[in-house]
Backbone as JSON Lines, residues from 0, in Angstrom:
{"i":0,"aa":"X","n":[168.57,-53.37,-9.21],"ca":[167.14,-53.57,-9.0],"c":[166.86,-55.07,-8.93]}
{"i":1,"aa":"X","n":[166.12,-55.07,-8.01],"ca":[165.73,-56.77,-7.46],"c":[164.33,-57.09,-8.24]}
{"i":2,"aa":"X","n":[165.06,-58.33,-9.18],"ca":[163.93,-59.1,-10.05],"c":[162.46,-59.22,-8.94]}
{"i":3,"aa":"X","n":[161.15,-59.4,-9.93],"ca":[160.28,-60.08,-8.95],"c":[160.05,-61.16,-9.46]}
{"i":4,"aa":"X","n":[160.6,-61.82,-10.61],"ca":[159.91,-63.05,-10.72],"c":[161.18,-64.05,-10.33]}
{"i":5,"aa":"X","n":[161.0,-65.16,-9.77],"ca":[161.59,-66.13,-9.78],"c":[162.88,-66.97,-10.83]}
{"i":6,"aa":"X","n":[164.19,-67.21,-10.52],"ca":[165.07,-67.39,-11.57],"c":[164.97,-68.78,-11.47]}
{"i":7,"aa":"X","n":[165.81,-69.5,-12.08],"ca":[166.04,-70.88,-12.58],"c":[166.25,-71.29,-11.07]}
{"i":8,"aa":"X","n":[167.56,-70.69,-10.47],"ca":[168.07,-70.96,-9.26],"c":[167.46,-70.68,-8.38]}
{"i":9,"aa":"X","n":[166.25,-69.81,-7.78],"ca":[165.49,-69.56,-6.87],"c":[164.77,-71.16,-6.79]}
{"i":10,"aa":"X","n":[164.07,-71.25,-8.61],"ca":[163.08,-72.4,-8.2],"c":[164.06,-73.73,-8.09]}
{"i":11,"aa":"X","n":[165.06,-74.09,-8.51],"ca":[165.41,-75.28,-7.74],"c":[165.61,-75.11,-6.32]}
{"i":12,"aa":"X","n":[166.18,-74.12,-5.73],"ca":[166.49,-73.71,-4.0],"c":[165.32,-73.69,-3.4]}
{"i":13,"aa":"X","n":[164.43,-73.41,-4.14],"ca":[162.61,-73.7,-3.11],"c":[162.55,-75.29,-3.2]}
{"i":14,"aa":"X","n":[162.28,-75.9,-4.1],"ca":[161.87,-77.36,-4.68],"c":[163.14,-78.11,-3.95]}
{"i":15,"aa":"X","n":[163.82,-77.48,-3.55],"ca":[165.26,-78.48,-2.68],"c":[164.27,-78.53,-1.18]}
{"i":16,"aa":"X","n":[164.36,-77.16,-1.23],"ca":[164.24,-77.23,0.71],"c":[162.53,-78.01,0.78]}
{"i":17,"aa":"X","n":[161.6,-77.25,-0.26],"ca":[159.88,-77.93,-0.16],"c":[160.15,-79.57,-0.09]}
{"i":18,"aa":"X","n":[160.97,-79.91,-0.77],"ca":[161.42,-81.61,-0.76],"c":[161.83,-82.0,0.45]}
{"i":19,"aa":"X","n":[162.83,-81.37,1.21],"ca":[163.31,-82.05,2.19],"c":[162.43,-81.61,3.62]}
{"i":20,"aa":"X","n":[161.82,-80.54,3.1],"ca":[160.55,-80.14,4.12],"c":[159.57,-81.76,4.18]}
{"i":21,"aa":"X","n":[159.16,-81.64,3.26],"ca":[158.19,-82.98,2.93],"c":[158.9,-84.15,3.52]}
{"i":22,"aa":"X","n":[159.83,-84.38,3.5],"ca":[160.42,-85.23,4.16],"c":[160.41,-85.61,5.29]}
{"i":23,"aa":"X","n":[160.51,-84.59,6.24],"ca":[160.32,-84.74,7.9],"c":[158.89,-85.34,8.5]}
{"i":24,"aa":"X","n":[157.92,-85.23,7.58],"ca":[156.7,-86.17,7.95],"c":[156.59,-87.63,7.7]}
{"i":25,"aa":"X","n":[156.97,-87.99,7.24],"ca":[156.99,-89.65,6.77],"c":[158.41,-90.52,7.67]}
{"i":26,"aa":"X","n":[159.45,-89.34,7.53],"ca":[160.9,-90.03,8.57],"c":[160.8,-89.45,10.04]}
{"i":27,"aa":"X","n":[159.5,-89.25,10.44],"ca":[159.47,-88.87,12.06],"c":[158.02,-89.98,12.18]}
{"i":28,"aa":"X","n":[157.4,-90.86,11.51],"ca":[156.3,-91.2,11.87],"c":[156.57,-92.45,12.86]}
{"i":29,"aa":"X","n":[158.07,-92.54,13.39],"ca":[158.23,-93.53,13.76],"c":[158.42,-93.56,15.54]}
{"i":30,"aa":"X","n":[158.12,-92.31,15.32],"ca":[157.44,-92.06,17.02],"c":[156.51,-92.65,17.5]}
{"i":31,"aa":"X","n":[156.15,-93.31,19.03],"ca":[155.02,-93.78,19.07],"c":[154.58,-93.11,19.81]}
{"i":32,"aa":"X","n":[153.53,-92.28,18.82],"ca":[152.6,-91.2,19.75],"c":[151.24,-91.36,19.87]}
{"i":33,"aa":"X","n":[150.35,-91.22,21.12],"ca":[149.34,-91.62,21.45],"c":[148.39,-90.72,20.65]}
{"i":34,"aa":"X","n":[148.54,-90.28,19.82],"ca":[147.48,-89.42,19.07],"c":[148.1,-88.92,17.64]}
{"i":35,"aa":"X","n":[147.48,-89.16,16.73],"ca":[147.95,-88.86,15.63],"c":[148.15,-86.96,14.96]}
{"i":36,"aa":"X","n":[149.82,-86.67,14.62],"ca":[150.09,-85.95,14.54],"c":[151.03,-85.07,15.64]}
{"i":37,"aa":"X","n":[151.4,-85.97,16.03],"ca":[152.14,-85.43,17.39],"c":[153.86,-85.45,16.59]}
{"i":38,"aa":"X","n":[153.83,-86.03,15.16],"ca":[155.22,-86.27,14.66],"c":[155.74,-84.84,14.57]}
{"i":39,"aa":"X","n":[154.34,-83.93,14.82],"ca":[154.19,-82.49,14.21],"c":[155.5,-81.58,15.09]}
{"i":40,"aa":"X","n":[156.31,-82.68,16.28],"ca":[157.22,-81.54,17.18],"c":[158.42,-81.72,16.75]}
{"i":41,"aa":"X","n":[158.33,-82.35,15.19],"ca":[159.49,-82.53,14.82],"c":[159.96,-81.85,13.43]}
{"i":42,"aa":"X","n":[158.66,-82.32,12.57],"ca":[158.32,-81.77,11.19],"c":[158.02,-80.4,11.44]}
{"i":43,"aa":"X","n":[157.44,-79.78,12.31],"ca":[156.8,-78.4,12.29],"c":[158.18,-77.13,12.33]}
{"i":44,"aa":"X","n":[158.68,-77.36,13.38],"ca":[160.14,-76.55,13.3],"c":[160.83,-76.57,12.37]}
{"i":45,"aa":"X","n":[161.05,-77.8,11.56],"ca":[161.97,-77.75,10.6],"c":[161.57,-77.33,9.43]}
{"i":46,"aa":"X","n":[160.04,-77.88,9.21],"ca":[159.21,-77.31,7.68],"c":[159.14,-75.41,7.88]}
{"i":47,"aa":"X","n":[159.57,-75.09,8.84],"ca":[159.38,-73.43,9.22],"c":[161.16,-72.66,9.46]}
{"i":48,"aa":"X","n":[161.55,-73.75,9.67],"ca":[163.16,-73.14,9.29],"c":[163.88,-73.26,7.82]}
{"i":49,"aa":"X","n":[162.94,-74.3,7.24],"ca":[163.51,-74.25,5.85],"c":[162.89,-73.47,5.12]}
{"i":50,"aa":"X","n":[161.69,-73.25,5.24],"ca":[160.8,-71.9,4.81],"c":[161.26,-70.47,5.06]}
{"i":51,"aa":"X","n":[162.07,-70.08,6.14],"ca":[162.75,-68.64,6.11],"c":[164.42,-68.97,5.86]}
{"i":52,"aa":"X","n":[164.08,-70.02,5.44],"ca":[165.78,-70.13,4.89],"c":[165.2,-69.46,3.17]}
{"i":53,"aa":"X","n":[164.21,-70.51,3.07],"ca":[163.82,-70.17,1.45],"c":[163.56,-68.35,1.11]}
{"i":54,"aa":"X","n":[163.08,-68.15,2.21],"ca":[162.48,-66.63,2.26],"c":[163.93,-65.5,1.93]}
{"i":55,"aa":"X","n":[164.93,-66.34,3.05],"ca":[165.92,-65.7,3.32],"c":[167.04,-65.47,2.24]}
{"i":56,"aa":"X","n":[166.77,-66.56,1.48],"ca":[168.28,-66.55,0.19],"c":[167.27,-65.85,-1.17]}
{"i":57,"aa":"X","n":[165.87,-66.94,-1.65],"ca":[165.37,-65.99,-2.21],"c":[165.36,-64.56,-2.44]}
{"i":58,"aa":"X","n":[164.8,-64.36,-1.31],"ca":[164.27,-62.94,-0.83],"c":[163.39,-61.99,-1.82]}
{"i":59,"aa":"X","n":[162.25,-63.19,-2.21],"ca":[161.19,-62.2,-3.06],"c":[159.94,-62.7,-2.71]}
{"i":60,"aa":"X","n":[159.19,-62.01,-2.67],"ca":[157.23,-61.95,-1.87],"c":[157.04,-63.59,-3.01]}
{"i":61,"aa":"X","n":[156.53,-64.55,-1.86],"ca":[155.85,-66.04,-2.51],"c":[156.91,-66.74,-2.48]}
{"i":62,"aa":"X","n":[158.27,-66.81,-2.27],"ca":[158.88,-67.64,-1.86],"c":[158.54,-68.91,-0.37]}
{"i":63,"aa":"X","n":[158.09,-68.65,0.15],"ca":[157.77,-69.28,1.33],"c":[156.17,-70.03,1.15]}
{"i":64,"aa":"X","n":[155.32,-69.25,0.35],"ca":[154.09,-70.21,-0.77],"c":[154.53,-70.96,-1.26]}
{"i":65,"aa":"X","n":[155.43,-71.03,-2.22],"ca":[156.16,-72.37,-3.06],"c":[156.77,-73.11,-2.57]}
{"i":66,"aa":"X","n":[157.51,-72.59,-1.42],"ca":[157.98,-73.64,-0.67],"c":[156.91,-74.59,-0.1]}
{"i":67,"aa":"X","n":[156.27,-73.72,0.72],"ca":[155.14,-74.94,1.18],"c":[154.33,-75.86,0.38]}
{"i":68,"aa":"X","n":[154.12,-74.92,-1.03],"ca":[153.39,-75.68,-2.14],"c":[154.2,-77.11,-2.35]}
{"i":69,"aa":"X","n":[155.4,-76.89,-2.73],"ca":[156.27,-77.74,-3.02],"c":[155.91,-79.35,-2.06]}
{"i":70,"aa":"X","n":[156.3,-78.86,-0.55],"ca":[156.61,-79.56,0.34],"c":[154.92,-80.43,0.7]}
{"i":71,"aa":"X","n":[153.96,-79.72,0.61],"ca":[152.59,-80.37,0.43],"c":[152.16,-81.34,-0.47]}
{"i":72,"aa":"X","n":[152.89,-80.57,-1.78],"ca":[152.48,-81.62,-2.87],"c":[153.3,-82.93,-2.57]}
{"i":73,"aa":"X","n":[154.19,-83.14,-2.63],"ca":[155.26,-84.05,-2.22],"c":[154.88,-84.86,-0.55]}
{"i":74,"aa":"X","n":[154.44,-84.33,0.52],"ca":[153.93,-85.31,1.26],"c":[152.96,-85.94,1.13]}
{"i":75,"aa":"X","n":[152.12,-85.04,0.01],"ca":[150.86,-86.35,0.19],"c":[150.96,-87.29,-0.89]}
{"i":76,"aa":"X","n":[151.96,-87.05,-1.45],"ca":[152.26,-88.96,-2.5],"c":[153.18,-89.36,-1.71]}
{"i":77,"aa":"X","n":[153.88,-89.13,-0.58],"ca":[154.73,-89.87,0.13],"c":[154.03,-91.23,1.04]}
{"i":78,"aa":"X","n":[154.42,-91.94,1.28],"ca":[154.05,-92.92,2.28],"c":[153.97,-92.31,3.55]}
{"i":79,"aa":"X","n":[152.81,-92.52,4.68],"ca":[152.83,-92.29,5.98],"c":[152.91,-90.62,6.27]}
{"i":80,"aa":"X","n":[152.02,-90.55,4.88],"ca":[151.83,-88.82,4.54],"c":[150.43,-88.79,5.84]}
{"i":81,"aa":"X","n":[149.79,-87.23,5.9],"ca":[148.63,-86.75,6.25],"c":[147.62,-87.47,5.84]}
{"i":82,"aa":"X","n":[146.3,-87.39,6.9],"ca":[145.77,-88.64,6.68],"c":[144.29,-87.94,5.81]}
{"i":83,"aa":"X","n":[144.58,-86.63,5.71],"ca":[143.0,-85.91,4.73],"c":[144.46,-85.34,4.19]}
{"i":84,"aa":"X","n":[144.14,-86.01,2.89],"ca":[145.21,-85.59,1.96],"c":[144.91,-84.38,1.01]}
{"i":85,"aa":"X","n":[143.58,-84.17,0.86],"ca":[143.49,-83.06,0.15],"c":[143.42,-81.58,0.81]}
{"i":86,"aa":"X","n":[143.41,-81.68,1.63],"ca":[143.21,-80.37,2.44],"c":[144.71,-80.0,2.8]}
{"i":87,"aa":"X","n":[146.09,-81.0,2.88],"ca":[147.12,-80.33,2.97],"c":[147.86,-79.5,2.18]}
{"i":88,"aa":"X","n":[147.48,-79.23,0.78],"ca":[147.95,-78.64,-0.14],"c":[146.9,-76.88,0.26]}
{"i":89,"aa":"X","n":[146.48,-76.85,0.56],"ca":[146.03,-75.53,0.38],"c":[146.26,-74.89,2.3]}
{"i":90,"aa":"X","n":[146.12,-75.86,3.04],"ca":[146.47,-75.74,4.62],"c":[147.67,-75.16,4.3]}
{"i":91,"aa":"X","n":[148.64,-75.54,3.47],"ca":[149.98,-74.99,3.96],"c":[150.37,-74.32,2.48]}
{"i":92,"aa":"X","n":[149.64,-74.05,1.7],"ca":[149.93,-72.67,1.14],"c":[149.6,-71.48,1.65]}
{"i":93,"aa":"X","n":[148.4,-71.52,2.72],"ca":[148.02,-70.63,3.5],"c":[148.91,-70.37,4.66]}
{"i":94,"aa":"X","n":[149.75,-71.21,4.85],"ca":[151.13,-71.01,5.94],"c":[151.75,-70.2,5.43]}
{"i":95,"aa":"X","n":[151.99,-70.34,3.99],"ca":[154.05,-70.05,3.11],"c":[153.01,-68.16,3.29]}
{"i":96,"aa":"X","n":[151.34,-68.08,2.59],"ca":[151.48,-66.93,2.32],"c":[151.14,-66.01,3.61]}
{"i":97,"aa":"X","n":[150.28,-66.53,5.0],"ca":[151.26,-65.81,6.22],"c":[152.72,-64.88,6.36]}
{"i":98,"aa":"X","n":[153.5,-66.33,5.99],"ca":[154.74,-66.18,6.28],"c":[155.5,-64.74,5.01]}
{"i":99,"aa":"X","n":[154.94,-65.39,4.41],"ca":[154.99,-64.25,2.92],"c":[154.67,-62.59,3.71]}
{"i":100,"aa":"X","n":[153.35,-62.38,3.45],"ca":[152.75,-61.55,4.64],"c":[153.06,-60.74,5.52]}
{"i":101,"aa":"X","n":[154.12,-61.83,6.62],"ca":[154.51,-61.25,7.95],"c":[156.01,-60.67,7.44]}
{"i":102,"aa":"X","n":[156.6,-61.4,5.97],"ca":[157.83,-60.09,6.13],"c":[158.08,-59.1,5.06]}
{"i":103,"aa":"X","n":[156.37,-59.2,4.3],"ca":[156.17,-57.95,3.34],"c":[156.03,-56.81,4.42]}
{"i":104,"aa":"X","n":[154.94,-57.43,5.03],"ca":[154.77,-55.87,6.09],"c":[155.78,-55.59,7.32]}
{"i":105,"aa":"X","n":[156.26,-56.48,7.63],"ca":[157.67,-56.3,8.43],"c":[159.07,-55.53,7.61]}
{"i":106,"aa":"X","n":[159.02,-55.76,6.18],"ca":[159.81,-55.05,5.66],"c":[161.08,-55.32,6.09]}
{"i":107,"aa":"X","n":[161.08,-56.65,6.05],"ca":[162.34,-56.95,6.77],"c":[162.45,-58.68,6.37]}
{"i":108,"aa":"X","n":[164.27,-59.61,6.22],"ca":[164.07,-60.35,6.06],"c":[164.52,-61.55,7.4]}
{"i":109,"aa":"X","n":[164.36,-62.76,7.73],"ca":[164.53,-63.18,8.94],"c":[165.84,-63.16,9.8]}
{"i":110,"aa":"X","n":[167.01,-62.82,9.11],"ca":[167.75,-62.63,9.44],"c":[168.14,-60.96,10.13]}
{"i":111,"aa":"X","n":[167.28,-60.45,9.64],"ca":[167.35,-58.98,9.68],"c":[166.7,-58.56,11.18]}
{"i":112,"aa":"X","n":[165.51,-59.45,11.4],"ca":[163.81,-59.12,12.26],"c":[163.7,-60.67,13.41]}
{"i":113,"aa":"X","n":[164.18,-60.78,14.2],"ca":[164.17,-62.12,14.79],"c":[162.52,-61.7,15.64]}
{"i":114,"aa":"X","n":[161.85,-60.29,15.51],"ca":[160.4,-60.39,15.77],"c":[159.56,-60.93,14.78]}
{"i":115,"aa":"X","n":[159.94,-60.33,13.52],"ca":[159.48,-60.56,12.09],"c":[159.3,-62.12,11.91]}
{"i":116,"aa":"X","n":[160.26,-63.14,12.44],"ca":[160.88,-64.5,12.21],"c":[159.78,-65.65,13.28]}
{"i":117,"aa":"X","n":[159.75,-64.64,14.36],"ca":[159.3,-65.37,15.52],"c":[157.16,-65.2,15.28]}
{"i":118,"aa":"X","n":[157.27,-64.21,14.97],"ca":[155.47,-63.58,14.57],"c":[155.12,-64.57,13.18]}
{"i":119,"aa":"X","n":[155.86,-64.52,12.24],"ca":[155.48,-65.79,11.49],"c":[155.59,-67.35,11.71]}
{"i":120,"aa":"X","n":[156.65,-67.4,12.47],"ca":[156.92,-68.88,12.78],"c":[155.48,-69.57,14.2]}
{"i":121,"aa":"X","n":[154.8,-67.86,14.83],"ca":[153.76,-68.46,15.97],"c":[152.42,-68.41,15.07]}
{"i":122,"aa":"X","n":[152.28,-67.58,13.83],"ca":[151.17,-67.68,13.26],"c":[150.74,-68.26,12.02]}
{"i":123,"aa":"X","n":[151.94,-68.26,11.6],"ca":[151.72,-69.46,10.77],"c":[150.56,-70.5,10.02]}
{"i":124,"aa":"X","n":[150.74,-71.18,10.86],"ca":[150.11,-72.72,11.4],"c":[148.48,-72.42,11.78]}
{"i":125,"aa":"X","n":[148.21,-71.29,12.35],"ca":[146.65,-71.34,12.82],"c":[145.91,-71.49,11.65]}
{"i":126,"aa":"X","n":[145.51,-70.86,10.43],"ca":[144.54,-71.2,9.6],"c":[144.29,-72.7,9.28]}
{"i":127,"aa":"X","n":[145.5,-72.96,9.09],"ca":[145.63,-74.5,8.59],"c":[145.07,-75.85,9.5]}
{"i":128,"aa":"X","n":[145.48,-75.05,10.92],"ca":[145.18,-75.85,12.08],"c":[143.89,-75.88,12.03]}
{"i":129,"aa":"X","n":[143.49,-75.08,11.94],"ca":[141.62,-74.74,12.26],"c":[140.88,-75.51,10.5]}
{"i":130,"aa":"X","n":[141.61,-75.63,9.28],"ca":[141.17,-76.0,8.17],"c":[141.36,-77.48,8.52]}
{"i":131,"aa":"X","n":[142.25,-78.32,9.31],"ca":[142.71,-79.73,9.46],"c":[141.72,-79.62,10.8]}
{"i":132,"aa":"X","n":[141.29,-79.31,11.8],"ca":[140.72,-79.08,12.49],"c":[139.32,-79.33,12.34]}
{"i":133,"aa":"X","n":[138.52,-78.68,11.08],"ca":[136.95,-79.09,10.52],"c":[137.27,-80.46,9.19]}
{"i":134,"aa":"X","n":[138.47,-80.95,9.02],"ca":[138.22,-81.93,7.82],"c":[138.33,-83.09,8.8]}
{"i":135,"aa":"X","n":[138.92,-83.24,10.09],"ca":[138.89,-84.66,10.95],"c":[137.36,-84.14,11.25]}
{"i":136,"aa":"X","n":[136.91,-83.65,11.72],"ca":[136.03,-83.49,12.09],"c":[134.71,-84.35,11.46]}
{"i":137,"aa":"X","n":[134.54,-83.43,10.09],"ca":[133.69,-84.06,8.93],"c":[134.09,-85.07,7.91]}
{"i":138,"aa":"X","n":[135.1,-84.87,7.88],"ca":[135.32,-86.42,7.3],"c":[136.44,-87.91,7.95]}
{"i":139,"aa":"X","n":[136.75,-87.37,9.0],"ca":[136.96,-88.84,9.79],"c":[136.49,-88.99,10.84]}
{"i":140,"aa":"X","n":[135.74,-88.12,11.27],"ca":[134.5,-88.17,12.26],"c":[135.38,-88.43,13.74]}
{"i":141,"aa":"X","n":[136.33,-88.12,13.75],"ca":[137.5,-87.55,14.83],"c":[136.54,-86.47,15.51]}
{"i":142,"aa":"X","n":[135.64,-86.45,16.67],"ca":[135.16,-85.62,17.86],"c":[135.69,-85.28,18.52]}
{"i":143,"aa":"X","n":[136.98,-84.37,18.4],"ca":[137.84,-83.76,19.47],"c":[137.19,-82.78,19.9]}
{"i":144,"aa":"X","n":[137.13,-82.36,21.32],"ca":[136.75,-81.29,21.87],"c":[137.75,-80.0,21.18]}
{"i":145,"aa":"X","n":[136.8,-78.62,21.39],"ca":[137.55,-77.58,20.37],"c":[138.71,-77.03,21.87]}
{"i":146,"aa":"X","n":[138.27,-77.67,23.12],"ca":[139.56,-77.21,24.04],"c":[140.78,-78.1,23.9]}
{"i":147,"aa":"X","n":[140.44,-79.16,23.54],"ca":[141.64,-80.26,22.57],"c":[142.26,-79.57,22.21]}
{"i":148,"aa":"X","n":[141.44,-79.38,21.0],"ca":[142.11,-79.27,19.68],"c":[143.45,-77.89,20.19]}
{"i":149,"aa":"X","n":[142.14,-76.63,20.97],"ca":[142.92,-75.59,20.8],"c":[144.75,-75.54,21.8]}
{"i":150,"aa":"X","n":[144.22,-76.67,22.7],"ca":[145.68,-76.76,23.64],"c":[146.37,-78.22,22.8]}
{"i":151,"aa":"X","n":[145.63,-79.19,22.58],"ca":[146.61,-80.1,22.48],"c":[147.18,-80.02,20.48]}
{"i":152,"aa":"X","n":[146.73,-79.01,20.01],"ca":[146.82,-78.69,18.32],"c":[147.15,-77.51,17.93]}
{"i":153,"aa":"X","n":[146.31,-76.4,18.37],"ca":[147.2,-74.86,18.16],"c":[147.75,-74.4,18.69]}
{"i":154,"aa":"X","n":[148.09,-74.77,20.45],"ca":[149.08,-74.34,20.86],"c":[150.27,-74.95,21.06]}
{"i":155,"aa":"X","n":[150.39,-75.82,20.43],"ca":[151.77,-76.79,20.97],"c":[152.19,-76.33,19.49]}
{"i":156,"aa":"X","n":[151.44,-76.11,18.1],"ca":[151.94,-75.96,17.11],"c":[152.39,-74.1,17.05]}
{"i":157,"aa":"X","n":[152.05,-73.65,17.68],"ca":[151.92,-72.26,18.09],"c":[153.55,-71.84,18.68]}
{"i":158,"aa":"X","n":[154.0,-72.72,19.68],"ca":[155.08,-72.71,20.36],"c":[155.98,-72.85,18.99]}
{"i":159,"aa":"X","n":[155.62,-74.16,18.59],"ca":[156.97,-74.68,18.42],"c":[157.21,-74.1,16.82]}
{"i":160,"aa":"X","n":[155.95,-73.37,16.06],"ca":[156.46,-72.46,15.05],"c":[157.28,-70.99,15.57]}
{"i":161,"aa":"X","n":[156.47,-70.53,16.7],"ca":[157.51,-69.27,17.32],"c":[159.13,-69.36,17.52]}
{"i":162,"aa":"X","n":[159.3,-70.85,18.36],"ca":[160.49,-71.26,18.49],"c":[161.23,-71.07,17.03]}
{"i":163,"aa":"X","n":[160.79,-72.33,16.34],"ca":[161.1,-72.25,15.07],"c":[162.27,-70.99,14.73]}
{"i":164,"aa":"X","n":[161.23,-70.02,14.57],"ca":[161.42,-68.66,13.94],"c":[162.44,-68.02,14.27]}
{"i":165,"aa":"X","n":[162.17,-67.64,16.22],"ca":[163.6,-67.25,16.32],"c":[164.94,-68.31,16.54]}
{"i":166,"aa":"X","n":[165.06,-69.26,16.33],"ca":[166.05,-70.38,16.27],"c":[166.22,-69.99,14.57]}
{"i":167,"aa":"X","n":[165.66,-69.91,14.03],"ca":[165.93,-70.1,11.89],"c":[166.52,-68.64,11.87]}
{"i":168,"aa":"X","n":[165.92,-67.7,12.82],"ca":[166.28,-66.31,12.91],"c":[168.3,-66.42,12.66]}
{"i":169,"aa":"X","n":[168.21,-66.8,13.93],"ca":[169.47,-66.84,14.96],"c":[169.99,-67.53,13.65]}
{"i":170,"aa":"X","n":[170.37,-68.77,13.45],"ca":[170.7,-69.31,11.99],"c":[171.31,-68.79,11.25]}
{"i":171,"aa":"X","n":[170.55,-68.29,10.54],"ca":[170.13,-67.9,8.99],"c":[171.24,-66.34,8.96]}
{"i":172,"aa":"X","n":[171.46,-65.84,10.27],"ca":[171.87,-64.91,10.57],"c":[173.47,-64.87,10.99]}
{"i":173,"aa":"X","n":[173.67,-65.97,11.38],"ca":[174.75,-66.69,11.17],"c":[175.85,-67.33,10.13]}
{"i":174,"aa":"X","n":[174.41,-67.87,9.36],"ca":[175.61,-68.6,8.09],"c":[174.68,-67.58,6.78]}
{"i":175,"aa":"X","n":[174.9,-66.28,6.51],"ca":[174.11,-65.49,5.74],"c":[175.35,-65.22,5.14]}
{"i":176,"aa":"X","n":[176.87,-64.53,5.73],"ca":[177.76,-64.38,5.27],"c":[178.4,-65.23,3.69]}
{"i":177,"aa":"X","n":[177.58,-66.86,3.97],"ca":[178.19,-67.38,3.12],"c":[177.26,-67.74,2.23]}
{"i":178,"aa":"X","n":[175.97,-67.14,1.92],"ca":[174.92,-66.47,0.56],"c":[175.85,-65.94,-0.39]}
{"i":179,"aa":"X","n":[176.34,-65.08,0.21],"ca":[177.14,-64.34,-0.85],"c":[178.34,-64.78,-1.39]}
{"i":180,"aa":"X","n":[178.89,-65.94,-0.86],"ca":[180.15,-66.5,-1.26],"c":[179.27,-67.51,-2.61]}
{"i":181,"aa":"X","n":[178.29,-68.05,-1.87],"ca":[177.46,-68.84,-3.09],"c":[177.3,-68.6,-4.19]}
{"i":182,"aa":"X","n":[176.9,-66.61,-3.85],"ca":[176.51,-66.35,-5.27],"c":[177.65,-66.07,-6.58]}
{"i":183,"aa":"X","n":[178.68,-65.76,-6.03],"ca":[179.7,-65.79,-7.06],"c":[180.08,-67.55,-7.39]}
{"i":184,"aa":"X","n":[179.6,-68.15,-7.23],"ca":[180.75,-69.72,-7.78],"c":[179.65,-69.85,-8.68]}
């Protein structure tokens, strides 16, 4: 019978990957992109492959919340973090529990469901988009048109979480064999 709460080793294996998730925003800012947040075609795939990695070895409902929790809290004390810092901690807990979500009711884990993998990795991102979406808005007074936002912000983030998914799918599905070598050492 499969624990539901979290072991010693689950929470360092979330707090590893939420860390190095957090990471990809501050070591990609060195793109020079004509609009801020465009680092997002770099950080976004990877903060969503380490998230069904987390989902994947875990494998218990809120793993992919903590991960993101993790990886939120940690970019916004980073340098050359998000620029409405308070709104990223709850933007992307609302990602992990999507992602949570899409493979309670999929009943399936990403290695298992490369639909399951790909449906969370394209939906993801929208709440959050649309929550970062009204905080430039009202508080940096950023007037993007909402046809902007919706092509040049939810759908490029849209793609490249779908991608994500089935690429972490394909993965995860790959080197899964050696989970289990892990768990005996």
């Amino acid at each position: 019978m499969e624990k539901r709460y979290f072991s010693v080793k689950d929470i360092a294996l979330i707090s590893v990957l939420g860390c190095i998730s957090a990471l990809t925003t501050p070591t990609t800012m060195f793109i020079p992109a004509p609009l801020p947040g465009l680092y997002g075609i770099i950080s976004i795939p990877i903060s969503i492959m380490l998230t069904l990695l987390a989902v994947e070895i875990v494998g218990k409902f809120g793993a992919a919340t903590f991960t993101q929790l993790i990886s939120a809290a940690i970019s916004t004390l980073l340098p050359g973090g998000p620029p409405v810092v308070w709104v990223i901690v709850p933007a992307w807990c609302l990602s992990g529990i999507i992602i949570d979500v899409t493979f309670y009711l999929f009943k399936k884990r990403p290695s298992q469901s490369m639909l399951a993998a790909a449906v969370a990795g394209l939906s993801c991102n929208v709440p959050g988009d649309f929550i970062l979406y009204w905080s430039f808005i009202t508080f940096l007074s950023w007037g993007f048109p909402l046809i902007f936002f919706l092509y040049g912000f939810l759908a490029i983030h849209m793609i490249l979480g779908g991608m994500a998914g089935v690429f972490a799918s394909s993965v995860i599905e790959r080197i899964a064999p050696l989970f289990g070598q892990a768990n005996h050492v």
